[in-house]
Phi, psi and omega in degrees: 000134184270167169340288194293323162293343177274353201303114173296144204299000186267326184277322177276011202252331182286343210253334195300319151351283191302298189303345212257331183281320156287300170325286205274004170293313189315310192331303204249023153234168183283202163263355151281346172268318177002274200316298207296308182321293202285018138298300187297348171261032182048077181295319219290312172318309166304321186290315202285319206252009177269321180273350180295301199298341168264353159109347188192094190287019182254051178273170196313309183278347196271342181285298186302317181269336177288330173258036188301149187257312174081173181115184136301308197290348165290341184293305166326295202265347161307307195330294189312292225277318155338304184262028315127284175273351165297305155334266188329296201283348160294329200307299192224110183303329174300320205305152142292106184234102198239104171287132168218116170088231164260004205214185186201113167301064186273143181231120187280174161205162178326337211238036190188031174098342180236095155266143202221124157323131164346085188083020197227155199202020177274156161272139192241193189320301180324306178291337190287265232291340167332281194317288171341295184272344160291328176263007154296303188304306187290313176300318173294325181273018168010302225250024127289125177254145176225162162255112206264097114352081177270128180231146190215166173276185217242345148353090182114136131351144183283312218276306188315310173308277231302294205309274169355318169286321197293324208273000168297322202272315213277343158325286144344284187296320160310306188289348200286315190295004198251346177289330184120025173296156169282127148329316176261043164261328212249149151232099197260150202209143173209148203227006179036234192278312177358300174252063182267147181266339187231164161288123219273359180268047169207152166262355141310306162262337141340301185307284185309322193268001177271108184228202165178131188237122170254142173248142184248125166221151173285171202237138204324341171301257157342320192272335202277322169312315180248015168282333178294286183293062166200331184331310195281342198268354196256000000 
């Protein structure tokens, strides 16, 4: 079951104002208003309850939408992570490259630059140029965190899927740190079967939920930083 089906009908039903005012303010702003809407649309509080609902708040979105600063200074660091994602996505064309907030949803999939062999959890040629130009990219952007994420289809034992996300996501979180990426930039987190985004009785969607998911957030520097420069815009 995904994110949006556990959410319970009491919570959405307390939370819907705020959601229904946010979602179409995000429609119709660009991405640089991104940040400030979903503060001002109570992000931190949505965020709070996306991840109790996935079981872990530090999960890709609930990281993202949970540590909003919001604001004009949410706006300031949307400004950064625009061109943060923009980058990624000329580099590698493949990645699901998503502004969600202050932060940016990339999502690898077989088909889309972080590829892992059948039952395999090795980095293989295909993934090192992935990976190369995403830790170049993590490098011009200092003033960034990331969450690392491992995800799998329902293939398999639940225990076998855990193991299997873990040693992929911390594969990933190795090879970056192996680039000369700082250590305390990173969080690695893995969910085995747990969080699938697509249906796993079709093999399309098996394929899309065998994943590795990253959330890029600013990092306390960067929060404190565009609270300065704004200060006077609130």
């Amino acid at each position: 079951m995904n994110m949006r089906t556990r959410l319970k009908p009491i919570i959405a039903l307390f939370f819907a104002t705020t959601l229904l005012f946010g979602c179409e303010a995000i429609k119709n702003a660009n991405n640089k208003q991104k940040g400030a809407v979903i503060g001002s649309a109570g992000g931190a509080t949505i965020g709070g309850v996306i991840g109790n609902n996935t079981g872990d708040g530090n999960t890709a979105l609930g990281a993202i939408i949970g540590g909003v600063v919001g604001g004009a200074a949410g706006a300031y660091i949307g400004n950064r992570m625009d061109k943060q994602a923009q980058e990624i996505e000329e580099e590698i064309p493949g990645a699901e490259v998503e502004r969600v907030g202050e932060g940016i949803n990339v999502t690898f999939d077989e088909s889309s630059g972080v590829y892992f062999d059948t039952e395999k959890y090795n980095i293989n040629a295909r993934s090192e140029e992935t990976l190369q130009k995403l830790a170049g990219i993590f490098k011009e952007y200092p003033d960034s965190n990331i969450l690392v994420e491992g995800h799998t289809d329902s293939t398999g034992s639940e225990s076998y899927n855990l193991t299997l996300s873990k040693n992929r996501a911390q594969s990933v979180t190795n090879y970056l740190l192996g680039q000369g990426l700082n250590r305390g930039r990173f969080d690695t987190k893995w969910y085995g079967e747990t969080q699938p985004k697509y249906d796993n009785e079709t093999a399309d969607g098996r394929a899309k939920n065998r994943r590795v998911e990253l959330a890029i957030v600013a990092n306390d520097e960067l929060r404190e930083e565009a609270k300065q420069q704004t200060e006077d815009q609130e």
